[in-house]
Every structure is written in structure tokens, then in C-alpha cells.
Backbone bond lengths (Angstrom), bond angles and torsions (degrees), N, CA, C in turn:
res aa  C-N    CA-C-N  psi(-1)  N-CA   C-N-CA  omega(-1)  CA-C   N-CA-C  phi
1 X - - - 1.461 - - 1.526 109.31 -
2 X 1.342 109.31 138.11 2.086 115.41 174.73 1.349 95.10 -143.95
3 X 1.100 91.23 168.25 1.866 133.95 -160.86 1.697 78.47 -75.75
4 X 1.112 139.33 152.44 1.714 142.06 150.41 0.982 95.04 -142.23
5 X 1.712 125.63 172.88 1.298 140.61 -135.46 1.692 98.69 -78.78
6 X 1.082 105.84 158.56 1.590 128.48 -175.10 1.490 104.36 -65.86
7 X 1.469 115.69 136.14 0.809 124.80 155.31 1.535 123.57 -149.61
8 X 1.679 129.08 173.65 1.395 104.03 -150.45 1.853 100.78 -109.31
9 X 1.169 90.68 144.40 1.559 112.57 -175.11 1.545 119.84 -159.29
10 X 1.202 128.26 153.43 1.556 134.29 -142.33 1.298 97.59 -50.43
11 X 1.475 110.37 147.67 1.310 132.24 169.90 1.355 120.25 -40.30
12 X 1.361 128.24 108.75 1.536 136.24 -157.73 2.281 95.29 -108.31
13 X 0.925 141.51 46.01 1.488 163.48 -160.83 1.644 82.18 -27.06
14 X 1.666 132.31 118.67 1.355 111.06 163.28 1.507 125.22 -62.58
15 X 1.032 108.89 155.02 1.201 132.37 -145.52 1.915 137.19 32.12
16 X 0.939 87.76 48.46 1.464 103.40 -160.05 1.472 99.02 -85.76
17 X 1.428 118.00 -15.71 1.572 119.72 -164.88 1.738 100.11 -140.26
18 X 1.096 99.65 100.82 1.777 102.36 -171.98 1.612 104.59 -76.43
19 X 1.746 117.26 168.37 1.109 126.59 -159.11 1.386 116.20 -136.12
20 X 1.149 145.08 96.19 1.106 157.43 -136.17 1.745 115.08 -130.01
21 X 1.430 97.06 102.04 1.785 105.13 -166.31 2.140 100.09 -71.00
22 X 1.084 90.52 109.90 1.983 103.46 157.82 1.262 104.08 -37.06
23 X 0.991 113.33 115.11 2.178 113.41 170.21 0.806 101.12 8.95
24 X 1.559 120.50 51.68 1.657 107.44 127.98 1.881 77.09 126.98
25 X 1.065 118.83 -171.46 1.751 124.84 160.31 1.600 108.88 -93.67
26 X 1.476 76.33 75.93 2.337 98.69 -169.49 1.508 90.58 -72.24
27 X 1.455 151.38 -46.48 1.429 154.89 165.06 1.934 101.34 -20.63
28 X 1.702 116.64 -42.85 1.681 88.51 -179.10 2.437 93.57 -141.79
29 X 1.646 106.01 20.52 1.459 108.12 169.52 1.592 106.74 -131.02
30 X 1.193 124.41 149.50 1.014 115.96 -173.01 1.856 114.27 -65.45
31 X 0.719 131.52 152.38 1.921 145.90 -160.61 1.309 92.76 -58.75
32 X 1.694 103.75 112.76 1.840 96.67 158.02 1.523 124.32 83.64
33 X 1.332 102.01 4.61 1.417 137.64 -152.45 2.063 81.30 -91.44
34 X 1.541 110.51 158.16 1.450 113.63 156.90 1.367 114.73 -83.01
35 X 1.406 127.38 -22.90 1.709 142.50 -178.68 1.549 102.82 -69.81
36 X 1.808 120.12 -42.24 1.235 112.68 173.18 1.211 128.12 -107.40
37 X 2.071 116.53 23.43 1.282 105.01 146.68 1.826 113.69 -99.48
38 X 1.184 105.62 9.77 1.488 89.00 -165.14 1.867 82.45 -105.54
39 X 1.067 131.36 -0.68 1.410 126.32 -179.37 2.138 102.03 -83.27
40 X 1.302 79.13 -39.78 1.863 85.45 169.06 1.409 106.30 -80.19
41 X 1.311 135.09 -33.76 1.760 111.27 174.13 1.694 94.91 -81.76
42 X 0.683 162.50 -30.08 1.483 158.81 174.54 1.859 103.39 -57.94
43 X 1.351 114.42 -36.92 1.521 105.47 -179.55 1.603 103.59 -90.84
44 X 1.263 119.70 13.40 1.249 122.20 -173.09 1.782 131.81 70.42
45 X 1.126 111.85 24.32 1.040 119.42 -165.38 2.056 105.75 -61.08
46 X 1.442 107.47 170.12 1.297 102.21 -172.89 1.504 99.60 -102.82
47 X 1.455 128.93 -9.47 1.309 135.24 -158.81 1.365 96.17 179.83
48 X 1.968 96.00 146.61 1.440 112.98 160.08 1.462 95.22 -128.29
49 X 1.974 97.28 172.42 1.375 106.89 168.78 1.179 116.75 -133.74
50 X 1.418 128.42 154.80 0.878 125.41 -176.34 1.592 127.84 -133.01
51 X 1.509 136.57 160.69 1.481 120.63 165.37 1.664 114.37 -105.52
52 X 1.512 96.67 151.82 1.681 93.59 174.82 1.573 95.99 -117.84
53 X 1.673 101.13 150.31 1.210 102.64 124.67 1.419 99.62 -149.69
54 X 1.794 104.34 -159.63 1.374 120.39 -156.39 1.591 108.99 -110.97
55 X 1.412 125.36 139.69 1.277 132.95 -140.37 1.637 83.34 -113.48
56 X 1.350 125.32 152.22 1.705 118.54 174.85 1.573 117.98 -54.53
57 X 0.883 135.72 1.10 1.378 146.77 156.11 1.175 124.20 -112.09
58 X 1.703 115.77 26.70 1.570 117.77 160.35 1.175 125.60 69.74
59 X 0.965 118.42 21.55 1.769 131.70 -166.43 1.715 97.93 -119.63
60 X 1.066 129.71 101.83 1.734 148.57 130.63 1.423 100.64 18.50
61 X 1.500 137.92 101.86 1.124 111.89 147.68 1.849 114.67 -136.87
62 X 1.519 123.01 -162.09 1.385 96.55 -165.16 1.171 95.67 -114.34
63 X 1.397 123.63 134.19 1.360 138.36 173.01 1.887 99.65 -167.97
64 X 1.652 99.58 142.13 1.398 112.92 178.74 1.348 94.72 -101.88
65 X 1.081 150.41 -54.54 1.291 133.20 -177.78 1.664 123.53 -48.75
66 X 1.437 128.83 165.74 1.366 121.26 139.60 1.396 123.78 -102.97
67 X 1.289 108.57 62.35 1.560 121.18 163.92 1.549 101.13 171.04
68 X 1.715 124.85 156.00 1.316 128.41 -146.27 1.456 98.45 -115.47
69 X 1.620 109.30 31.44 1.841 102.84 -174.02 1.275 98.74 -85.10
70 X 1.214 121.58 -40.64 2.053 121.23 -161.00 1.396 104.47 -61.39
71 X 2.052 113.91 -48.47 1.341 100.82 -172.09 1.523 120.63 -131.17
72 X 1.400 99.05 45.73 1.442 111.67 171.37 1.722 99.90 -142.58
73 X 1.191 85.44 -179.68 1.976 112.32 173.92 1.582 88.20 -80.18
74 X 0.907 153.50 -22.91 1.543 143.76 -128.58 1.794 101.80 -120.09
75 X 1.220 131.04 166.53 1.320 154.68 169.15 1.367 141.85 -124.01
76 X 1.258 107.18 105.99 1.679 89.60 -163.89 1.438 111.01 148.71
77 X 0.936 122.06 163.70 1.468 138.08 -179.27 1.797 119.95 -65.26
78 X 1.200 148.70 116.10 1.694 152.20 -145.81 1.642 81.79 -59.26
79 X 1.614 109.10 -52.98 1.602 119.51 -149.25 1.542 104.84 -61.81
80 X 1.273 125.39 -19.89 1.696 152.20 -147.40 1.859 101.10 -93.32
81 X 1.731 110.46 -22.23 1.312 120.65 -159.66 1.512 76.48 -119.19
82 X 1.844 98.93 149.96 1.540 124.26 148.44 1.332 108.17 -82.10
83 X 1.457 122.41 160.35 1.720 111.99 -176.79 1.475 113.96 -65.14
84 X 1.575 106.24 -25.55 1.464 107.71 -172.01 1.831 114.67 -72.86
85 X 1.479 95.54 -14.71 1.743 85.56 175.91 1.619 100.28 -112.54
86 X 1.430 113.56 10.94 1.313 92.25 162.15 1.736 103.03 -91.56
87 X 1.356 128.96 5.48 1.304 118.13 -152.96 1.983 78.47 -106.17
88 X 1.498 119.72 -3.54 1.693 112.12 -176.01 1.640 105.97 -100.78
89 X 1.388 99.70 -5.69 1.344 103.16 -172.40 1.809 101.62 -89.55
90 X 1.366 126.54 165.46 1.554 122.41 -149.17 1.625 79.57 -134.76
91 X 1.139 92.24 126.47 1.648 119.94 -171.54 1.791 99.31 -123.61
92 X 1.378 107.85 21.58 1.472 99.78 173.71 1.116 123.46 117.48
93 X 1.152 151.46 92.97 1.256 166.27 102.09 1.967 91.16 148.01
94 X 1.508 97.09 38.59 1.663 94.81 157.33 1.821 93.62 107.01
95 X 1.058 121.10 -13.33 1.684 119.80 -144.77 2.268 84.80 -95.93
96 X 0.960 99.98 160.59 1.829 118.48 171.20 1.527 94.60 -89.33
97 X 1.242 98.86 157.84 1.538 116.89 146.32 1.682 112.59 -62.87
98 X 1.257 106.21 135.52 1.515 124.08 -162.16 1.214 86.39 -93.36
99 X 1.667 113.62 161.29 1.234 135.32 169.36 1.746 104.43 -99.65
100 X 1.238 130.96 156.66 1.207 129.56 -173.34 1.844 102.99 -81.18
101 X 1.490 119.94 -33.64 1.043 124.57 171.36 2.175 103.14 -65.89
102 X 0.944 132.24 -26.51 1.376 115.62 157.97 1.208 120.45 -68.86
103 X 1.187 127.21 -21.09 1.892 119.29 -160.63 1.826 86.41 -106.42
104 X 1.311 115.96 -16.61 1.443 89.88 175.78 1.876 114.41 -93.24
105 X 1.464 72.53 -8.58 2.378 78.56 -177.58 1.688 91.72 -77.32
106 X 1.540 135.18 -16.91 0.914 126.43 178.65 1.604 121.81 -81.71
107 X 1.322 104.12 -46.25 1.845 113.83 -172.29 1.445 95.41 -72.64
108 X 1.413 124.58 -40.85 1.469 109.55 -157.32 1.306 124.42 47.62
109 X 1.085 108.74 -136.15 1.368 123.15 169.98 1.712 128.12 -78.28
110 X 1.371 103.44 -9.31 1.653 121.10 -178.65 1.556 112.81 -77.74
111 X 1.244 126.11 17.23 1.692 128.89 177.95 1.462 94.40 162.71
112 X 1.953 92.58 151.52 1.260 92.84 171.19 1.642 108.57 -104.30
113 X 1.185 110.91 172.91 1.163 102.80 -164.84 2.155 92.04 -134.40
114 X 1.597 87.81 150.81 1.384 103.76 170.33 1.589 112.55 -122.38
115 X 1.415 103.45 122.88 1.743 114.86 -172.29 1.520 98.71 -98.22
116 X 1.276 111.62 121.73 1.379 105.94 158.85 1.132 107.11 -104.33
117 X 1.525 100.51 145.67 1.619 123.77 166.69 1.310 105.13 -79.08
118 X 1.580 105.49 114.59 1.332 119.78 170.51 2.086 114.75 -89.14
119 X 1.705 93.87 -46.85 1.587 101.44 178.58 1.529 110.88 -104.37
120 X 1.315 104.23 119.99 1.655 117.72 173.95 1.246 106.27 -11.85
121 X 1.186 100.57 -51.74 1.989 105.50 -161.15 1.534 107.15 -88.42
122 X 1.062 131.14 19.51 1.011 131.95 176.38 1.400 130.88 -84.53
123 X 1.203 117.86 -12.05 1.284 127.82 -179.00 1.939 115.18 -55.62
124 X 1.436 118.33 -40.52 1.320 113.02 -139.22 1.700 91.86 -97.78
125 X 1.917 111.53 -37.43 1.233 114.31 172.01 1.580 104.46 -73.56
126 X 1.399 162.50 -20.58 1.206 174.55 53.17 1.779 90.22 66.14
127 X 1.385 115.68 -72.50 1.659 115.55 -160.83 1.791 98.45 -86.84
128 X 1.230 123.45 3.68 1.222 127.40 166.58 1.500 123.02 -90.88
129 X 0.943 97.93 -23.49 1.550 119.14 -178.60 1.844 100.75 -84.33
130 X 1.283 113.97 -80.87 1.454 119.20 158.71 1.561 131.63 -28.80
131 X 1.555 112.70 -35.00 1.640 98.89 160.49 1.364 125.18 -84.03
132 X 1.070 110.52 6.74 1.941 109.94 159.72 1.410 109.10 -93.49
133 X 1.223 120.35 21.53 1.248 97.27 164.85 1.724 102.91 -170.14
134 X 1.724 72.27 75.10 1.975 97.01 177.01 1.477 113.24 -56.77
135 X 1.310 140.51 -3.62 1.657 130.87 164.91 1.013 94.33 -79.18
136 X 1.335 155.95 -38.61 1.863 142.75 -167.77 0.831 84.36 -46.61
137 X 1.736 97.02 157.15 1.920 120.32 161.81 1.528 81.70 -125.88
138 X 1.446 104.24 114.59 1.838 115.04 170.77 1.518 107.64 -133.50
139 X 1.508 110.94 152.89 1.505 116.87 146.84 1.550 98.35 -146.66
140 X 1.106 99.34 167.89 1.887 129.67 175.06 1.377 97.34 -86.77
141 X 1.649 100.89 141.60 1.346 125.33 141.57 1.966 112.77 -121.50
142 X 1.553 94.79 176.81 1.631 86.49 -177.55 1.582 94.34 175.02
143 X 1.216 97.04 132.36 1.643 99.64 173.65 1.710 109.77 -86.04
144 X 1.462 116.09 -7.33 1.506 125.61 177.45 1.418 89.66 -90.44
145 X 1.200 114.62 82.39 1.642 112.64 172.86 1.951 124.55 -59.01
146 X 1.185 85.41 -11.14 1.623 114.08 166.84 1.963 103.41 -51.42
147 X 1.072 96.22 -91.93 1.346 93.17 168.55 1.422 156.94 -22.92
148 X 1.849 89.10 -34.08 1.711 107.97 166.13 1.727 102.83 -76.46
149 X 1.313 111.44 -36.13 1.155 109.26 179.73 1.732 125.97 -48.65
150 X 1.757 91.13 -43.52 1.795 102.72 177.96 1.564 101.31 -73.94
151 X 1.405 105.61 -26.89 1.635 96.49 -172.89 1.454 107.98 -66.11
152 X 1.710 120.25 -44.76 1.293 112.42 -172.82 1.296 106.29 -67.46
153 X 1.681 137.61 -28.25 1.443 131.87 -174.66 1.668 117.68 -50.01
154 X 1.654 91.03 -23.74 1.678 108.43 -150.76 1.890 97.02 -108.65
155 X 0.998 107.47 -20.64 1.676 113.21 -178.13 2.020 105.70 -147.88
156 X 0.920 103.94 86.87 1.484 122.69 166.10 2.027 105.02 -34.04
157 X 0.931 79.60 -32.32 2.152 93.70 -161.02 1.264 106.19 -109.67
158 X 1.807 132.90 9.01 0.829 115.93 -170.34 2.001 126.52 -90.29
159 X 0.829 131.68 130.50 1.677 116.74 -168.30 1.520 121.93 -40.34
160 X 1.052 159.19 95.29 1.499 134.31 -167.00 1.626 108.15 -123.08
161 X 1.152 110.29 134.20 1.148 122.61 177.28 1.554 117.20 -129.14
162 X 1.532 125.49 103.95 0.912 155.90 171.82 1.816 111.73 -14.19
163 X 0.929 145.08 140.68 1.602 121.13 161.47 1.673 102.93 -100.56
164 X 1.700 118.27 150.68 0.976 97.04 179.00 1.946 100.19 -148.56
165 X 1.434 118.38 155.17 1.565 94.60 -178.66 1.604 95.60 -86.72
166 X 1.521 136.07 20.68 1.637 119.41 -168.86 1.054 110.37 43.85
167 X 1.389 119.28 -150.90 1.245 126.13 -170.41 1.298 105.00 -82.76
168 X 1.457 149.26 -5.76 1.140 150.58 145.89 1.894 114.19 -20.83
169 X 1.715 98.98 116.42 2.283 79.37 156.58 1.161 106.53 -97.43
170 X 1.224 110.06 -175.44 1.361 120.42 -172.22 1.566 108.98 -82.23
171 X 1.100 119.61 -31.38 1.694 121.29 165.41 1.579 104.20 -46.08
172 X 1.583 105.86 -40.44 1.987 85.14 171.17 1.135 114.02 -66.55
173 X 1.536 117.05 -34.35 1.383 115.37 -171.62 1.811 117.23 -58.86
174 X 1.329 87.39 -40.55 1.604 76.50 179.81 1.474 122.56 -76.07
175 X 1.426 101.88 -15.93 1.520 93.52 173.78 1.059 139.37 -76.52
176 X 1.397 108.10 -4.21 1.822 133.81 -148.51 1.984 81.82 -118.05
177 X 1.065 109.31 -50.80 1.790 113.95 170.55 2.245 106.25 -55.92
178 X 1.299 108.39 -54.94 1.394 110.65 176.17 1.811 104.82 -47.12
179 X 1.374 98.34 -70.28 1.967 107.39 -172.54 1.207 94.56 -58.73
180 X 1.638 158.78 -13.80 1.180 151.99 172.72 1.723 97.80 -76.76
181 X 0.893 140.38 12.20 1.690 136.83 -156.73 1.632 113.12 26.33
182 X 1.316 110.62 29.01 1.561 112.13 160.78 1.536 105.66 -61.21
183 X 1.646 101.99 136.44 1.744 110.38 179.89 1.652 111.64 -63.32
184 X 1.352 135.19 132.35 1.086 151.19 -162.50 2.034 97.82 -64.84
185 X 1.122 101.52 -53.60 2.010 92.83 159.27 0.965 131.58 -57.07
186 X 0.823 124.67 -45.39 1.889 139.82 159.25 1.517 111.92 -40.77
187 X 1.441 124.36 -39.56 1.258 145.33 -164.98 1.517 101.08 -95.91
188 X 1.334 134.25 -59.70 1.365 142.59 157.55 1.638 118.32 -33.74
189 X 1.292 94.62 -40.18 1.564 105.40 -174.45 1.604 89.37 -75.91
190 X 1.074 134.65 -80.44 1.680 152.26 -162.51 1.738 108.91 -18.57
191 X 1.232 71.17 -70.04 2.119 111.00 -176.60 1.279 98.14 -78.16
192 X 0.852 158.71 -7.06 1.749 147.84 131.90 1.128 104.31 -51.71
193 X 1.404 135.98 -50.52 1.589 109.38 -162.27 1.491 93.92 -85.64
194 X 1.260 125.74 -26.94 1.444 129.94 178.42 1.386 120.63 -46.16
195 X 1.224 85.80 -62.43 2.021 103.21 167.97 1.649 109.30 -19.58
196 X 1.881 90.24 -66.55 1.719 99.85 -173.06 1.780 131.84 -67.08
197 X 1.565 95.98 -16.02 1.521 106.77 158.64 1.046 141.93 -58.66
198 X 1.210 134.72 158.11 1.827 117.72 151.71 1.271 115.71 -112.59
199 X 0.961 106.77 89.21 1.683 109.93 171.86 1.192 119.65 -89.73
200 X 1.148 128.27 26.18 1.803 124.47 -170.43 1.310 84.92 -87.52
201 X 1.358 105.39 -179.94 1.604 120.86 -156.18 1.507 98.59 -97.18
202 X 1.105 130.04 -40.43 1.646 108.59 169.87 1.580 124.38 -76.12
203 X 1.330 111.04 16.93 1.279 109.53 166.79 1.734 107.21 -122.82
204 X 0.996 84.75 -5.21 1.771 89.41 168.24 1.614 111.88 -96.01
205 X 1.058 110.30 -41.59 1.671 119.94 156.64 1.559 110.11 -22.80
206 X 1.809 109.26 -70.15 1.085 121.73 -161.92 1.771 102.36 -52.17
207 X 1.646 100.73 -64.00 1.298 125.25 -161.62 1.664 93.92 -53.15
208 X 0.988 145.55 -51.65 1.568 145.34 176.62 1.468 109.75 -38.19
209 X 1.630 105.74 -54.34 0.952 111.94 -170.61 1.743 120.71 -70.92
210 X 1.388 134.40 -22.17 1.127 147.68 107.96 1.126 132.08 11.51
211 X 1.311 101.96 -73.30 1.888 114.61 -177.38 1.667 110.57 -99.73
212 X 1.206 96.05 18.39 1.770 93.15 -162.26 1.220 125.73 16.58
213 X 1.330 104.65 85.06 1.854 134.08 -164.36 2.011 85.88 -99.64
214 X 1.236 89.69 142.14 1.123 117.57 167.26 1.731 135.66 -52.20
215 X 1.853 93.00 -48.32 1.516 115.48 -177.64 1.273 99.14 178.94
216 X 1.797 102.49 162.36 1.437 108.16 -172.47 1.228 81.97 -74.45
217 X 2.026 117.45 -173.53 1.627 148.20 111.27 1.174 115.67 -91.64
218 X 1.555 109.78 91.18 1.459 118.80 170.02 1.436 146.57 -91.37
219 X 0.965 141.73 143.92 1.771 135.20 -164.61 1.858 87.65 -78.51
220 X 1.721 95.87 129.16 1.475 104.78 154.79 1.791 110.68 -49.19
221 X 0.558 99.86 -53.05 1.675 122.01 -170.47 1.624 106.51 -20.03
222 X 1.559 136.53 87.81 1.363 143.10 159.81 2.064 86.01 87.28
223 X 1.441 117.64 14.91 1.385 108.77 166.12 1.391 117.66 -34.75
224 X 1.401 159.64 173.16 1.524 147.99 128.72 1.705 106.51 -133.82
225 X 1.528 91.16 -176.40 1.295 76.90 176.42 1.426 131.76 -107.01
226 X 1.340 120.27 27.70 1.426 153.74 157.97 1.587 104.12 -70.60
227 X 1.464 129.34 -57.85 0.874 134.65 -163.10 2.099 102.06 -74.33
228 X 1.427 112.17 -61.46 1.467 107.30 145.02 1.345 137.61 -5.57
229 X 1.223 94.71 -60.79 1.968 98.20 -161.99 1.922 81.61 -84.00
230 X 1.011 121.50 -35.48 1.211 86.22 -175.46 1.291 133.80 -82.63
231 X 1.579 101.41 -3.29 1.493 110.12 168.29 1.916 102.75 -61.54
232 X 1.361 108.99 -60.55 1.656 123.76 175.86 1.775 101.93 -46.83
233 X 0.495 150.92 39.34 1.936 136.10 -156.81 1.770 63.30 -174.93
234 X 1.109 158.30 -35.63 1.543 118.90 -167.60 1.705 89.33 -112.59
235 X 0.558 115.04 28.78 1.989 122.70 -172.63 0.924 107.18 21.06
236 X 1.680 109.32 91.24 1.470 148.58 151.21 1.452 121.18 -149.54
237 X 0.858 99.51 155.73 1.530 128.99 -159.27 1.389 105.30 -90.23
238 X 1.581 121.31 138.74 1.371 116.92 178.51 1.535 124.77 -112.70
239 X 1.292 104.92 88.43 1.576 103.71 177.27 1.576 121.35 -79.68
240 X 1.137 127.28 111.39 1.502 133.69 -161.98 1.538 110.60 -121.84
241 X 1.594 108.84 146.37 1.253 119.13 -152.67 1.710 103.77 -143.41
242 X 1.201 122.01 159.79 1.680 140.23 -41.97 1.609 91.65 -85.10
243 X 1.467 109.57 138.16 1.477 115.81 167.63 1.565 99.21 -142.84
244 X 1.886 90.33 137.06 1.549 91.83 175.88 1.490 102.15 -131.74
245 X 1.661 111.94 -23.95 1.510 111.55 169.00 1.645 119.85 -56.13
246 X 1.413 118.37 133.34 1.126 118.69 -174.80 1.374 117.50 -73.75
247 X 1.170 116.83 -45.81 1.790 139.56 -173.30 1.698 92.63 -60.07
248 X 1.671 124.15 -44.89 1.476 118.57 -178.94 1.804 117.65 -82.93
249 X 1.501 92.54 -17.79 1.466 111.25 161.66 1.613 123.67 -58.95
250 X 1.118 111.21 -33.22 1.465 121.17 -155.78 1.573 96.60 -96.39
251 X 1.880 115.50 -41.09 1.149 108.45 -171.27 1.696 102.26 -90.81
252 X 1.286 142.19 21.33 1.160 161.59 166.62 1.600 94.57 -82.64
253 X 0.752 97.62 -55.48 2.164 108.34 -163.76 1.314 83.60 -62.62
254 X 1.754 137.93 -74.50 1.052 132.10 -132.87 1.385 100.44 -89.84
255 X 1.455 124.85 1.00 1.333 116.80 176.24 1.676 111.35 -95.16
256 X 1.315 102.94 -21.97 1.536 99.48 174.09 1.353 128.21 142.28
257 X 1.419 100.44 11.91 1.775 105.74 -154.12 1.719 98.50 -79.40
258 X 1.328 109.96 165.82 1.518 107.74 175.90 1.502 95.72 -89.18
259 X 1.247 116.10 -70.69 1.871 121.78 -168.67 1.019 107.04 -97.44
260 X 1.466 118.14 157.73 1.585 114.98 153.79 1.270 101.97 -135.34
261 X 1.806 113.00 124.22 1.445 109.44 164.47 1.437 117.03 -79.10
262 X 1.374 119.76 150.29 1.267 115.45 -167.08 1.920 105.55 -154.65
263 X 1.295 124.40 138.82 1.772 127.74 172.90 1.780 110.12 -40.51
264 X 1.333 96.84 -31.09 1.636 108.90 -151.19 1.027 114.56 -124.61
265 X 1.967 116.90 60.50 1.154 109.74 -156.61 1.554 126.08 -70.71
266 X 2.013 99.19 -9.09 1.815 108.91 176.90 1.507 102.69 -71.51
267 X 1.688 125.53 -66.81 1.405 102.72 161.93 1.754 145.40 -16.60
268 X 1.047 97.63 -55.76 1.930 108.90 170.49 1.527 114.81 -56.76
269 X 1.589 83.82 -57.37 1.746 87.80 -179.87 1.869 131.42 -62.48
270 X 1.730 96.11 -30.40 1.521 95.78 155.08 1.317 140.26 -88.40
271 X 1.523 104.93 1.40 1.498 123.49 178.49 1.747 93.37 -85.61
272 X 1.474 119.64 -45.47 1.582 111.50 175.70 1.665 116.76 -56.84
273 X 1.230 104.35 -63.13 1.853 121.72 165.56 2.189 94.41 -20.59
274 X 1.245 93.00 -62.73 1.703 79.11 -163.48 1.605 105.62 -76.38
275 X 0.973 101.34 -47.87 1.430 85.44 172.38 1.502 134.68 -47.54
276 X 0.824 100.47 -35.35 1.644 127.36 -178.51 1.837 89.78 -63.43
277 X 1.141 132.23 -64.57 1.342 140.54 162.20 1.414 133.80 -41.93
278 X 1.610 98.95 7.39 1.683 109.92 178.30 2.140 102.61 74.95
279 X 1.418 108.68 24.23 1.372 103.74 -167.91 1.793 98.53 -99.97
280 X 1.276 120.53 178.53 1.255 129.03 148.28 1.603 138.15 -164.19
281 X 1.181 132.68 161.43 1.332 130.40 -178.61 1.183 148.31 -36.08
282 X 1.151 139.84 115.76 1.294 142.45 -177.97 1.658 126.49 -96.33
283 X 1.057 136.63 137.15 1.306 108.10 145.94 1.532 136.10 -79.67
């Protein structure tokens, strides 16, 4: 799919639809990598995201898995490593696993960033890490809704945004994880704890409403814009995740979403640019 010549279609308001780089601009740096968040603040992105968990010495670092086989040289469990030998282990084109206290000395103030809580316990070293470095604009997401809970006990003011699959099941999820060439254990592992959750959107509704969360984190996945407005109708904000197709991009925008995280944050961002310009999509 490409951008082809402009033509006119509903008013796209610039910046009306923020842009949020996937671990980093993971589409051409390796995931989570410091090389592929600074390639997304360099394309200008408005936001990155990121995953935590906790290294055997309790220290925040970024990895989506719970274990370092998919995107390192290494084997084994995140919790099994100190941060300093996850930072010797090669996560891709030579680079360590980052500490969350590096990727925020990096963004500063130049993007906001969304941390997901990957490990339950992550919340308290997570908001310890984050008050040294009062220019970030951050909030949490987390499908361990547990965690937002300790987070709000521990920070009254903190942003939280719920994770949720929407109207998505998890049978899409895994299939959309399979056609991604995610390893089928990795996927088993994921969607097991998923299984036991409720993340559908009226129980994430509730739970927001609870913690006075900010906005969901929702799966693109069978999103509409029924499902939307009712996120907006409880006043929250819809940050939605992973989109890289443009054509599903575009009807995302026009249905209402606030963010879209996406691999390709230069793609998104020039698909907004034209739109924003009275332009639209081609194949």
C-alpha cells in the first residue's frame, strides 16, 4: 500500500490523531532497542511505547517477553538476569537491553511515552524510575490490571490506561501474533495469562472507571466506531494498538481514535500530514 495523489475527503484537523512508535520504530530497528527509539524521535513521532519488566535486581528494563530467547542471543527467564548482563546480552544489531531509566534520559521531553506493565510487580520500581525525570510526559498501561491498582495507591496523579482486547478475542489475537512470525511458545505463554483475564471492553470500562484511568489501550483488532464513542461517552481517551496498514489506518482516524501505535511511525505520520491536507489513500 502508498500514499497516491491527493484527493479531497473529510477534514483530517492536524494533529488531531497522535502517533505513537511500537517499541521504538521496531518496522526497520530491532524492538525496544535505543537505535529504534531514537529513529522514531528523529521521524518525529508524538509518542513511543514501551514494555517493562524487572531484571533480578529490580531495576525496570525494556523487554515484551518474559524470557530473553525471541530478542536476544541469551536464554532464560528476564527475572534470571541483573540489568547489567541483560545490557551484555545483544538484542540486535550489537545494542543491550536498555534500562527504562536510559530511554527516558533519552525522550525527555521530545515524546510522550506509554510504559506498559509487563511484570505485576512492576509498578513501584516503574514510578521510581519516572520521578527522576520530571520533564517526561508518561502513563502506564497493563493488562495485569492489578498493578494499575498499586500504581494508583502509590501515585494519586498518575495517567493510567487500562489494557484491553475491545471487542477483539483472543483467538484473533493469536492469530494476528502467529501471521506476525511470533514463536508459537511465546504465544501460548502470552494468551494463557490472557485467557484468565477480562479484558473485554466492558470490563475495562468498569475498571477505568474505578481507578479514574485516563483512557483505554485497545486492540485495533474488529475496533469500530460504536465501540469508540463509547469509550468517549465515559470520558476517556482511545489509545489503540498495533496498526501499520494504511487503508485500516485511515478508517481508525475517521472513526475516532485518539492515538495509534504503529511499527512505522514515518508511514503513519505521512499518512496524517496528508490527510490533515484534505488528502487521501490510494492503493
Amino acid at each position: 500500500m502508498t500514499l497516491g495523489p491527493l484527493s479531497p475527503v473529510s477534514a483530517h484537523p492536524s494533529g488531531c490523531i497522535g502517533i505513537s512508535a511500537h517499541r521504538g520504530a521496531s518496522i526497520s530497528h530491532p524492538e525496544n532497542t535505543l537505535s529504534a527509539f531514537r529513529a522514531a524521535l528523529a521521524a518525529g513521532t508524538d509518542g513511543v511505547e514501551t514494555d517493562i519488566g524487572l531484571s533480578r535486581d529490580g531495576i525496570p528494563v525494556l523487554l515484551h517477553d518474559d524470557t530473553v530467547d525471541r530478542t536476544t542471543n541469551g536464554t532464560g527467564a528476564v527475572g534470571e538476569f541483573t540489568a547489567a548482563e541483560l545490557r551484555a546480552l545483544d538484542a540486535g544489531a550489537g545494542e543491550g537491553v536498555p534500562t527504562l531509566d536510559l530511554l527516558l534520559t533519552l525522550i525527555g521531553d521530545r515524546a510522550e511515552i506509554n510504559i506498559e506493565l509487563k511484570d505485576p510487580d512492576s509498578a513501584g520500581p516503574v514510578l521510581e524510575v519516572v520521578r527522576r525525570h520530571p520533564n517526561v510526559q508518561w502513563f502506564c498501561s497493563s493488562a495485569e490490571w492489578g498493578s494499575l491498582e498499586e500504581l494508583r495507591r502509590l501515585d494519586a496523579r498518575a495517567r493510567i490506561y487500562p489494557l484491553s482486547l475491545g471487542v477483539a478475542t483472543v483467538d484473533d489475537m493469536r492469530a494476528l501474533a502467529l501471521d506476525a512470525g511470533c514463536p508459537a511458545e511465546v504465544i501460548d505463554r502470552e494468551y494463557s495469562l490472557v485467557s484468565a483475564l477480562k479484558l473485554n471492553l466492558d470490563d475495562a470500562l468498569e475498571f477505568a472507571s474505578t481507578i479514574d484511568a485516563e483512557g483505554i489501550s485497545v486492540s485495533a483488532v474488529r475496533l469500530d466506531a460504536a465501540a469508540i464513542a463509547r469509550v468517549h461517552a465515559a470520558g476517556l481517551r482511545v489509545w489503540t494498538w498495533t496498526i501499520n496498514d494504511l487503508t485500516r489506518a485511515t478508517q481508525l482516524i475517521d472513526a475516532g481514535v485518539d492515538v495509534i501505535c504503529t511499527d512505522n511511525p514515518v508511514a503513519l505520520l505521512t499518512l496524517r500530514e496528508q490527510l490533515a491536507t484534505g488528502g487521501s489513500l490510494v492503493a
